[in-house]
C-alpha positions in Angstrom: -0.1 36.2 -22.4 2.3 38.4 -24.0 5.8 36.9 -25.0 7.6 40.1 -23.8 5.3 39.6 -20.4 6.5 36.3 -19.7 10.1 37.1 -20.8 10.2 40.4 -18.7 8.7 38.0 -15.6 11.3 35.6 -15.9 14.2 38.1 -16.3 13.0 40.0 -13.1 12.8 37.0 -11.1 16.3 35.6 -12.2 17.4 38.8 -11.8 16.4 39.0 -8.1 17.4 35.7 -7.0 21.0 36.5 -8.7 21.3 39.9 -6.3 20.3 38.0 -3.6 22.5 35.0 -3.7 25.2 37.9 -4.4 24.5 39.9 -1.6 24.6 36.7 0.7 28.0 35.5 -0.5 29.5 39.1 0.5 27.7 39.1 3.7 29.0 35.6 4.6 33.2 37.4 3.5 31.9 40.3 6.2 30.3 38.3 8.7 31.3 34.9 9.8 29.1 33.3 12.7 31.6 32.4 15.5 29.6 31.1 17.7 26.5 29.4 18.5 23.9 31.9 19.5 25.6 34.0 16.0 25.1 30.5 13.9 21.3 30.0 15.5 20.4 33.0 14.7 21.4 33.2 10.7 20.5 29.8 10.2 16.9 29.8 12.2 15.8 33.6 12.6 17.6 35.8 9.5 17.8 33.2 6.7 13.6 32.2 6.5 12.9 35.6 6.9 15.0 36.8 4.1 14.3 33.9 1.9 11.0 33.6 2.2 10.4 37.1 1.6 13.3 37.2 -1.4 11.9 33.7 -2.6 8.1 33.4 -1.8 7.9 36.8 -2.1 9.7 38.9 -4.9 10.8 36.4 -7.1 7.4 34.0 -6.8 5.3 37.2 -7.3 7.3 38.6 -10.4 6.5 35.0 -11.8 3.0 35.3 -11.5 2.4 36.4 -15.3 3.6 32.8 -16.1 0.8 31.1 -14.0 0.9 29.7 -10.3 2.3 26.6 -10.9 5.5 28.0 -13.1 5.9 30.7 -10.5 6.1 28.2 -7.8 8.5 25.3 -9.6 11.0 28.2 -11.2 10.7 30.1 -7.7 11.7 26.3 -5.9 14.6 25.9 -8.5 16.1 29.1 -7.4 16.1 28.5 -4.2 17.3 25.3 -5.1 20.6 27.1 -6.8 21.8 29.0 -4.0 22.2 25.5 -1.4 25.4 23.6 -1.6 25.4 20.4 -2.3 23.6 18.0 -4.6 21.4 16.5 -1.8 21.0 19.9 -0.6 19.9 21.4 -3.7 17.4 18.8 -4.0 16.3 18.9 -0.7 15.5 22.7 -0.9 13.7 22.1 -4.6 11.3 20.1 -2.6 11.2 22.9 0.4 11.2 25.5 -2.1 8.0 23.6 -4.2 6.1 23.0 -0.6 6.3 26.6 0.8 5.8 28.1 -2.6 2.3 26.0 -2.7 1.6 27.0 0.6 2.1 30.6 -0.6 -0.2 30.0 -3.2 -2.6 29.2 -1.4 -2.5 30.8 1.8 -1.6 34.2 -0.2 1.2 35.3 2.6 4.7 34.4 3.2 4.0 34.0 7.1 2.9 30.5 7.2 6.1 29.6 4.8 8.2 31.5 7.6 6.8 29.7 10.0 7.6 25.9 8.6 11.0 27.3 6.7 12.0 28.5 10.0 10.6 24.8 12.2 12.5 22.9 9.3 16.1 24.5 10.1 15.5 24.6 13.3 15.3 20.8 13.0 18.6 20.9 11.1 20.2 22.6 13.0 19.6 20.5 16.3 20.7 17.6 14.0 23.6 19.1 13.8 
C-alpha cells in the first residue's frame, strides 16, 4: 500500500476521534446530567450510539487501508484516550479491541451497539 494512503488513513482517523472527543468536552460545559433518568440516558442510550458509530464506524473504517487488525487496535486506542482514568482507559482498550473485532467481522456497528450499550448498562447499575 501507498505511504501517503496509510499516512492520509491515519491522519483522518486521528483527526475524527480529536473532533469528537472535542465536541464531547463542550457538550458536557452545555449540558450537565442532573438527574438520573438525564445520567441513564447519556451514559446507556446517547454515548454507544455515538461512539460506536464515531469509533466502529468513521474512525475504524478510515483505518481500513492499514489492514483489519491495525484499524481495529488504533480504532480501540482511541477510544481508549477519550476515558478517564488509567483503569478506565485500559478497560475501554480492551472494549474498544472486542467491539472493533466484532465489527470486523459482523460488518455493522449494531451488534457493537448492542453489547457497548449491555456493558454500561452494567456499570451503571454498579454504580
Amino acid at each position: 500500500m501507498d505511504q501517503r494512503k496509510k499516512t492520509g488513513a491515519l491522519l483522518t482517523a486521528f483527526g475524527w476521534a480529536l473532533g469528537y472527543l472535542l465536541a464531547g468536552k463542550a457538550a458536557a460545559l452545555l449540558v450537565l446530567p442532573t438527574s438520573a433518568a438525564a445520567a441513564f440516558m447519556h451514559h446507556c442510550v446517547a454515548a454507544p450510539l455515538a461512539e460506536e458509530l464515531m469509533f466502529r464506524g468513521v474512525v475504524q473504517r478510515a483505518l481500513a487501508p492499514l489492514g483489519s487488525s491495525r484499524a481495529v487496535w488504533i480504532q480501540a486506542a482511541l477510544f481508549a484516550l477519550q476515558h478517564r482514568g488509567a483503569a478506565s482507559m485500559v478497560y475501554a482498550l480492551c472494549m474498544g479491541a472486542v467491539l472493533g473485532w466484532l465489527r470486523e467481522k459482523t460488518g455493522s456497528v449494531l451488534p457493537g451497539m448492542a453489547v457497548h450499550t449491555l456493558n454500561n448498562l452494567l456499570v451503571f447499575a454498579a454504580g
